[in-house]
C-alpha beads as a LAMMPS data file, in Angstrom:
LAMMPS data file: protein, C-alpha beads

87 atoms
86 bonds

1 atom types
1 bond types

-500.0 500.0 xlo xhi
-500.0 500.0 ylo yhi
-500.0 500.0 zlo zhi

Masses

1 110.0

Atoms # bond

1 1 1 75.479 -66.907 184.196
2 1 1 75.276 -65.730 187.884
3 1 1 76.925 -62.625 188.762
4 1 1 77.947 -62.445 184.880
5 1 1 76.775 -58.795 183.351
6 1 1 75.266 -59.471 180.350
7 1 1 77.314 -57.988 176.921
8 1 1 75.717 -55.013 175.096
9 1 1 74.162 -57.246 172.493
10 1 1 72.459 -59.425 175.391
11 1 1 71.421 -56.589 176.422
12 1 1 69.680 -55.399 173.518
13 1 1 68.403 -59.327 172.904
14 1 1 67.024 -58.831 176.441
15 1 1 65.288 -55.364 176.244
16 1 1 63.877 -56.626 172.971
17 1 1 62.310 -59.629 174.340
18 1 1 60.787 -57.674 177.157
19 1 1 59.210 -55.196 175.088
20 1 1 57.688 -58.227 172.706
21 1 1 56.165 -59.808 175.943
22 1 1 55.123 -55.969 177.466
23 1 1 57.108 -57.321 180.581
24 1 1 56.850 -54.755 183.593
25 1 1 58.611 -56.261 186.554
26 1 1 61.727 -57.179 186.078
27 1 1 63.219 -59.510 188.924
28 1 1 67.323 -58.550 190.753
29 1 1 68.720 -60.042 193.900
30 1 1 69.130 -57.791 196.370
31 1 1 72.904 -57.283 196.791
32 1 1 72.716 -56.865 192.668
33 1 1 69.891 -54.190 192.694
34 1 1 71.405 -50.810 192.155
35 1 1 74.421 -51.637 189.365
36 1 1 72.500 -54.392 187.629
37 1 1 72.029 -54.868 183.802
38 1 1 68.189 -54.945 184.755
39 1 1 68.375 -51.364 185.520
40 1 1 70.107 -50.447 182.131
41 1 1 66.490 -52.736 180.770
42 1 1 63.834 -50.844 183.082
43 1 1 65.594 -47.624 181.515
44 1 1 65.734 -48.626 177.755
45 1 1 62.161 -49.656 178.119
46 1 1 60.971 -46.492 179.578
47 1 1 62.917 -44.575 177.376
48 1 1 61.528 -46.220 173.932
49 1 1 60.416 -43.642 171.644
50 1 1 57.977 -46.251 170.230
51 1 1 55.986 -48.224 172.549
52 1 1 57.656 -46.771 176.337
53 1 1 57.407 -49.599 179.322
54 1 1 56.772 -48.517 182.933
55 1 1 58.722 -51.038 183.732
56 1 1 59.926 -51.395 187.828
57 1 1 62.787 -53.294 189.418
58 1 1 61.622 -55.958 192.104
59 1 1 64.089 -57.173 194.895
60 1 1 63.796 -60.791 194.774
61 1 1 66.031 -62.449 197.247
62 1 1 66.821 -66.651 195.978
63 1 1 67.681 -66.880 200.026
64 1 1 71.160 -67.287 199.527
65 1 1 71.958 -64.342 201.557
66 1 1 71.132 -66.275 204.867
67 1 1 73.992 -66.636 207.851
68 1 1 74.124 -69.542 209.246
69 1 1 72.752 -68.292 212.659
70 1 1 69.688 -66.531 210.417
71 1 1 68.323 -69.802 209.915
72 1 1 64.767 -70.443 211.485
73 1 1 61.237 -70.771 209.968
74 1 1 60.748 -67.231 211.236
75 1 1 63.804 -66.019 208.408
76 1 1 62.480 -68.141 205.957
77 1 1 58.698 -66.724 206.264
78 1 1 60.170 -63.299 206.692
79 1 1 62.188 -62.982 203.575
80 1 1 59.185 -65.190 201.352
81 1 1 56.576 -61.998 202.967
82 1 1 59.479 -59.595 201.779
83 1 1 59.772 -61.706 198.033
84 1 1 55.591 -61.468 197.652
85 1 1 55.551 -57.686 198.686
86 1 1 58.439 -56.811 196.563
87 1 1 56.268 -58.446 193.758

Bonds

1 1 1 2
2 1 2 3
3 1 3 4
4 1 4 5
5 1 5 6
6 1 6 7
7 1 7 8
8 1 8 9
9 1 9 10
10 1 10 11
11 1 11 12
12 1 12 13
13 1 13 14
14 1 14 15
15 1 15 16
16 1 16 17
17 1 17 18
18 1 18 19
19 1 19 20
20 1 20 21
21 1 21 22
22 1 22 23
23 1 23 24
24 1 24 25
25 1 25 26
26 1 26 27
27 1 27 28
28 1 28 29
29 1 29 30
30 1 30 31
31 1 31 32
32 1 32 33
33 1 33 34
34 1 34 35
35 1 35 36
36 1 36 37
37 1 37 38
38 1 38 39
39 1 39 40
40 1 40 41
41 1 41 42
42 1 42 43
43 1 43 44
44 1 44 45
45 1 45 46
46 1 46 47
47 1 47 48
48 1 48 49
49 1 49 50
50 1 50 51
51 1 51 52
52 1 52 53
53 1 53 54
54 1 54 55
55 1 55 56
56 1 56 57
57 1 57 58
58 1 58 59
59 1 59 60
60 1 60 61
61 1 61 62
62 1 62 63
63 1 63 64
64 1 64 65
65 1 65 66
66 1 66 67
67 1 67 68
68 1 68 69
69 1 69 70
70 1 70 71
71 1 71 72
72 1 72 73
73 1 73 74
74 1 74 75
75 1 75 76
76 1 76 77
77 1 77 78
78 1 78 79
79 1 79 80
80 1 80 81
81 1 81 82
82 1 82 83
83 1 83 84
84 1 84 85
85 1 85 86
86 1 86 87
């Protein structure tokens, strides 16, 4: 759910999942970047005594975060640029 932490057992159905698929980017809106569950994944990952994950955090913004008076193509072009070079 958006904006909705995930529980500890999501969590743990999450981090398992990405160590199964050896995922090693794992995708956050901006404004959720810092105190996101993804975070507490990229450090159970890298932290597996097993099989660790480099795993990184990428700043992926759904352009949502646009004011009104942000609107252009330039904005739109600009933030898609960021979104690839995050990636």
């Amino acid at each position: 759910r958006p904006e909705v932490e995930p529980g500890p057992d999501r969590l743990r159905k999450i981090t398992k999942l990405c160590q199964a698929q050896n995922v090693r980017v794992l995708t956050v809106e901006p404004q959720f970047a810092e105190k996101s569950a993804a975070q507490a994944v990229k450090n159970a990952l890298r932290g597996d005594k097993e099989k660790p994950i480099a795993a990184e955090l990428a700043a992926v913004d759904p352009l949502e975060t646009a004011k009104p008076n942000e609107l252009s193509a330039d904005w739109y072009i600009k933030k898609m640029t960021e979104n690839v070079t995050n990636l």
